[in-house]
DSSP file (Angstrom, degrees, kcal/mol; ACC not computed):
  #  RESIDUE AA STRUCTURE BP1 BP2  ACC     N-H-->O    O-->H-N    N-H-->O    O-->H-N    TCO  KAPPA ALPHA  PHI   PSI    X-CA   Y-CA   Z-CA
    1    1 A X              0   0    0      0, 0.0    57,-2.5     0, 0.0     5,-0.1   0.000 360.0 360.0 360.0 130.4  162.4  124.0  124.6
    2    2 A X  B  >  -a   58   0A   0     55,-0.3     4,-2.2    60,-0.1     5,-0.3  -0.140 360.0-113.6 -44.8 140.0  165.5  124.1  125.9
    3    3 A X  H >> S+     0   0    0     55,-0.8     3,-2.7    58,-0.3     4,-0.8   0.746 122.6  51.7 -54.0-101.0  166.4  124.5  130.4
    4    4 A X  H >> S+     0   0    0      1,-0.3     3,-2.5     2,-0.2     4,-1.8   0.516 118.5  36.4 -41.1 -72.3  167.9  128.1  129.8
    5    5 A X  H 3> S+     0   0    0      1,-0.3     4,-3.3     2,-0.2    -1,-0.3   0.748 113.9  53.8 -43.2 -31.4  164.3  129.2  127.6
    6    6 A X  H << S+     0   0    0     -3,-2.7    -1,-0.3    -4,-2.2    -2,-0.2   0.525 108.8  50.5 -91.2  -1.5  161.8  127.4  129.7
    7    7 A X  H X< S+     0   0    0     -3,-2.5     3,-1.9    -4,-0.8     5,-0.3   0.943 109.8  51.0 -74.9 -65.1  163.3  129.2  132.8
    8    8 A X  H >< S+     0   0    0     -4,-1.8     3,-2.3     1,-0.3     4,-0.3   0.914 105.9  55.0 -46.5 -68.1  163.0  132.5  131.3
    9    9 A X  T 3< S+     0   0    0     -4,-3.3    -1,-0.3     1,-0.3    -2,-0.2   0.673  99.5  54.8 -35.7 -21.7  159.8  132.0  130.4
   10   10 A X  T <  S-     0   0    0     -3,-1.9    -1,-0.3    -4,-0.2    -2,-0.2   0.092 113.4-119.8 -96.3  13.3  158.6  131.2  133.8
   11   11 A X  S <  S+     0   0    0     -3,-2.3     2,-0.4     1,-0.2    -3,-0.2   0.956  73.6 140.3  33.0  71.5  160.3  134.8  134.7
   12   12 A X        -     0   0    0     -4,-0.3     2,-0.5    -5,-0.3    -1,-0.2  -0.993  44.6-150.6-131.0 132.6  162.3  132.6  136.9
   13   13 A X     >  -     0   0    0     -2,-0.4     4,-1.8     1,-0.1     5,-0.0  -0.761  39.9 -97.6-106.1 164.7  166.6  133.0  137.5
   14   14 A X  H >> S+     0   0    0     -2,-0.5     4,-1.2     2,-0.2     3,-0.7   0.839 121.0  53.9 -31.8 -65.3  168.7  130.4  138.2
   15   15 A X  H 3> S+     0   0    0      1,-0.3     4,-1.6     3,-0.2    -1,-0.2   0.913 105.3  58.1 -40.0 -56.6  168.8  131.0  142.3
   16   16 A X  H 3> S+     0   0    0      2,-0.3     4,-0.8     3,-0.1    -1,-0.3   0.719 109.0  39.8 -75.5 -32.8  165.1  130.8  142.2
   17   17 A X  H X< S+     0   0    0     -4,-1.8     3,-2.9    -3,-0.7     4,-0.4   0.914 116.7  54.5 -68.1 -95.1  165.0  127.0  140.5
   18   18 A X  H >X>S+     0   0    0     -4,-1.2     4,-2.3     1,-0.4     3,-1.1   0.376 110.1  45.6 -86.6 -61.7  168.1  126.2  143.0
   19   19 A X  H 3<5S+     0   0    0     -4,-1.6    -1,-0.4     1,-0.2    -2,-0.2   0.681 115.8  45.8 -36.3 -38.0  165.8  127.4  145.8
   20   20 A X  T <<5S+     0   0    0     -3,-2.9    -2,-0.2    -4,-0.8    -1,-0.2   0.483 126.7  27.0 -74.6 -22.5  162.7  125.3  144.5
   21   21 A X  T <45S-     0   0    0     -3,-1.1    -2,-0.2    -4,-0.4    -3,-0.2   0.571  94.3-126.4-133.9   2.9  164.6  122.3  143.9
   22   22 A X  T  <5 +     0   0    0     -4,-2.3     2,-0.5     1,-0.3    -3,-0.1   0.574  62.2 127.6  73.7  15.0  167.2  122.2  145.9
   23   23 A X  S   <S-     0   0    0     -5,-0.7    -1,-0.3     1,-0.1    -2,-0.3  -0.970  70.5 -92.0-124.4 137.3  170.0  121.6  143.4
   24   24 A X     >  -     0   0    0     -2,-0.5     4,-2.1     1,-0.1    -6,-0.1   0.236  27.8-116.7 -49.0 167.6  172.7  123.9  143.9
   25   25 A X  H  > S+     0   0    0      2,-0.2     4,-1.4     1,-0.2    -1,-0.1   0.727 116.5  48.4 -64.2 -32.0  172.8  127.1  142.0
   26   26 A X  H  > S+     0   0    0      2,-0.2     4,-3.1     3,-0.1    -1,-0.2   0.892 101.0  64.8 -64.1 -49.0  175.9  126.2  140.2
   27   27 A X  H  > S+     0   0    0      2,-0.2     4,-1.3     1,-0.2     5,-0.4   0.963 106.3  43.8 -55.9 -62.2  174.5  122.7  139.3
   28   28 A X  H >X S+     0   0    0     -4,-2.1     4,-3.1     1,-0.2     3,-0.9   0.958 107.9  61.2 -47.1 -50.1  171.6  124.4  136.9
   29   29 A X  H >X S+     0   0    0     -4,-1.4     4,-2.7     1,-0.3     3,-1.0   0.975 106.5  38.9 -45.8 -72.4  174.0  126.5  135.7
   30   30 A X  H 3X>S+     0   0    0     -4,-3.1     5,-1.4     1,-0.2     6,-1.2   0.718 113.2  60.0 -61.3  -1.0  176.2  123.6  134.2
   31   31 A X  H <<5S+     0   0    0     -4,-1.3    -1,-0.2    -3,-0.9    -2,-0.2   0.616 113.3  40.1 -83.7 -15.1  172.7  121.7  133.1
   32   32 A X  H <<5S+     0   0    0     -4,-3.1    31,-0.8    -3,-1.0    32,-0.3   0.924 109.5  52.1 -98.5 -33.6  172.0  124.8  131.0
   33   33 A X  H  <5S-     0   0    0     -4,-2.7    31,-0.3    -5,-0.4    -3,-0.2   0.780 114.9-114.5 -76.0 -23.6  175.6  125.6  129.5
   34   34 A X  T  <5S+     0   0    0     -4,-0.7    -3,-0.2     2,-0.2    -4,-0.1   0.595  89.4 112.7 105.8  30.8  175.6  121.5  128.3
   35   35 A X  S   <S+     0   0    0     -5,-1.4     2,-0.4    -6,-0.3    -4,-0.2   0.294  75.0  27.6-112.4  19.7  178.5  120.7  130.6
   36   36 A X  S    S-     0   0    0     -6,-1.2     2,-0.7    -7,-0.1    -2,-0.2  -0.990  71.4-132.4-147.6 144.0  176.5  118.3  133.1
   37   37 A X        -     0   0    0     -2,-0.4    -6,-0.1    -3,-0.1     6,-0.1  -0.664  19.1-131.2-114.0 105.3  173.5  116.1  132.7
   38   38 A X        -     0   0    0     -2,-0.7     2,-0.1    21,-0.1    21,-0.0   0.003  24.5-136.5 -72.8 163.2  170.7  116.3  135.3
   39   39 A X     >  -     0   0    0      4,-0.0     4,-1.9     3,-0.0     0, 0.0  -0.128  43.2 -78.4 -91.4-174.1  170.0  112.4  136.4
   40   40 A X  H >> S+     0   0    0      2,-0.2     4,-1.9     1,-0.2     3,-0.6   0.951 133.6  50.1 -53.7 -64.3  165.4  111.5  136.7
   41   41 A X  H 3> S+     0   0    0      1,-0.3     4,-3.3     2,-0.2    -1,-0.2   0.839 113.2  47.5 -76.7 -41.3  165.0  113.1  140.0
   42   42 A X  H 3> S+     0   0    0      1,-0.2     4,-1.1     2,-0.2    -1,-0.3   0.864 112.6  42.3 -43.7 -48.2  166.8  116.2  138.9
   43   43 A X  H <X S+     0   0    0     -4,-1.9     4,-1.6    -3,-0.6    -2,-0.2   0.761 116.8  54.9 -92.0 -20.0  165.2  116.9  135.7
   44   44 A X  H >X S+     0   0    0     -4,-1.9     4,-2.1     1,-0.2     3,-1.2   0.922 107.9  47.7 -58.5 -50.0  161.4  115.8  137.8
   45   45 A X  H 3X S+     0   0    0     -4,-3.3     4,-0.5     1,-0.3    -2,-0.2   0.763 116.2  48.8 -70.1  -3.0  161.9  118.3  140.5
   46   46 A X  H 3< S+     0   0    0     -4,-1.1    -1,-0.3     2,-0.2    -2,-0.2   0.767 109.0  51.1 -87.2 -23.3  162.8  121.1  137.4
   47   47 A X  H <<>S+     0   0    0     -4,-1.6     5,-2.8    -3,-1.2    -2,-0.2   0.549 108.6  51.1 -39.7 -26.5  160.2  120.5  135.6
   48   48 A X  H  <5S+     0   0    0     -4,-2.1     3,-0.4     3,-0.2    -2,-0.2   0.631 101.3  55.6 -51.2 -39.2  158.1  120.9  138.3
   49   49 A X  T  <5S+     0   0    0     -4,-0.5    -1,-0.2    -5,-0.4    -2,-0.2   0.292 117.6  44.2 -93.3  -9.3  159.3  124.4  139.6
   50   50 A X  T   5S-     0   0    0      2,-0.1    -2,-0.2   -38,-0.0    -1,-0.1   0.377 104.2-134.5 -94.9   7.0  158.4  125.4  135.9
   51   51 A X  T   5 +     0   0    0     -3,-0.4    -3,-0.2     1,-0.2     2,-0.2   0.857  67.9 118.2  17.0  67.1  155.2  123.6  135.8
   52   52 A X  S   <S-     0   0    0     -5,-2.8     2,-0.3     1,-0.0    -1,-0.2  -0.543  71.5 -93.9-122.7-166.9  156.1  122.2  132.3
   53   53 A X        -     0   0    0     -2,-0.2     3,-0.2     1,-0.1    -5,-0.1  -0.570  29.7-113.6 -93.2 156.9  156.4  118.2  131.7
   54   54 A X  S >  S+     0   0    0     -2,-0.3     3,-1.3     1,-0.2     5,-0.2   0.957 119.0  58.3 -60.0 -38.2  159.7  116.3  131.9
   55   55 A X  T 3  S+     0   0    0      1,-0.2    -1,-0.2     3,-0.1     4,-0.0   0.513  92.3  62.1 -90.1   7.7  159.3  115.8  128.6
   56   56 A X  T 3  S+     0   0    0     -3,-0.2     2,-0.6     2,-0.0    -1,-0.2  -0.076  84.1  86.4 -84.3  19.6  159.0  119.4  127.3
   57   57 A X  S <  S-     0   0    0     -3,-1.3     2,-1.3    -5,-0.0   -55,-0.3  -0.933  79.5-133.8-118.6 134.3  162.2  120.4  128.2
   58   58 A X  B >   +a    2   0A   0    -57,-2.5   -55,-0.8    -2,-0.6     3,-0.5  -0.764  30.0 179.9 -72.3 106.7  165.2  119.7  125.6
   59   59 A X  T 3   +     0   0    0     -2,-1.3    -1,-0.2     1,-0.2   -21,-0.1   0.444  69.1  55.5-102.8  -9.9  167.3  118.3  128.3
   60   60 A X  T 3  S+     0   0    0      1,-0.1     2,-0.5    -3,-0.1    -1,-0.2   0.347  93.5  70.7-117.1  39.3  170.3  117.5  125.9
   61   61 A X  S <  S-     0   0    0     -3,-0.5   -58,-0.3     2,-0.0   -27,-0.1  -0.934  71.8-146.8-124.5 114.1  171.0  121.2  124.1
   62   62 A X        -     0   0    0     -2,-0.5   -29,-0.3   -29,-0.2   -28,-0.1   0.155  33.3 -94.8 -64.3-175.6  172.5  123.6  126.1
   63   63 A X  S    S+     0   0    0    -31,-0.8   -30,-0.1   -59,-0.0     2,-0.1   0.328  90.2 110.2-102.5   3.3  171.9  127.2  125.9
   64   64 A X              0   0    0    -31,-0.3   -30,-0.0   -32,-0.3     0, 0.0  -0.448 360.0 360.0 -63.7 134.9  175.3  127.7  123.4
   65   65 A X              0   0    0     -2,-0.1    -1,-0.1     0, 0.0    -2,-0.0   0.356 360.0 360.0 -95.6 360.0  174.5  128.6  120.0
């Protein structure tokens, strides 16, 4: 599932991951639109604040259809 879906599902917004993981608010925002790619330590500690795996998130499709 894609960062944008698996947030929503977690009734979670963008501030509230940026608060939980301590990458900026902005930063998530370009990992979900497909214009940045978060590095290992990024993509643990967001999987983590969603209690999913690293490896349930599609980490390279943005939330563009």
């Amino acid at each position: 599932m894609i960062l944008k879906i698996a947030r929503h599902v977690k009734n979670k917004n963008q501030y509230d991951l940026s608060r939980e993981t301590c990458i900026p608010q902005s930063k998530i925002s370009l990992f979900e639109n497909g214009y940045l790619s978060p590095n290992d330590q990024e993509k643990t500690a967001i999987a983590k604040a969603l209690s999913v795996g690293v490896d349930e998130i599609d980490w390279c499709r943005s939330g563009k259809q």
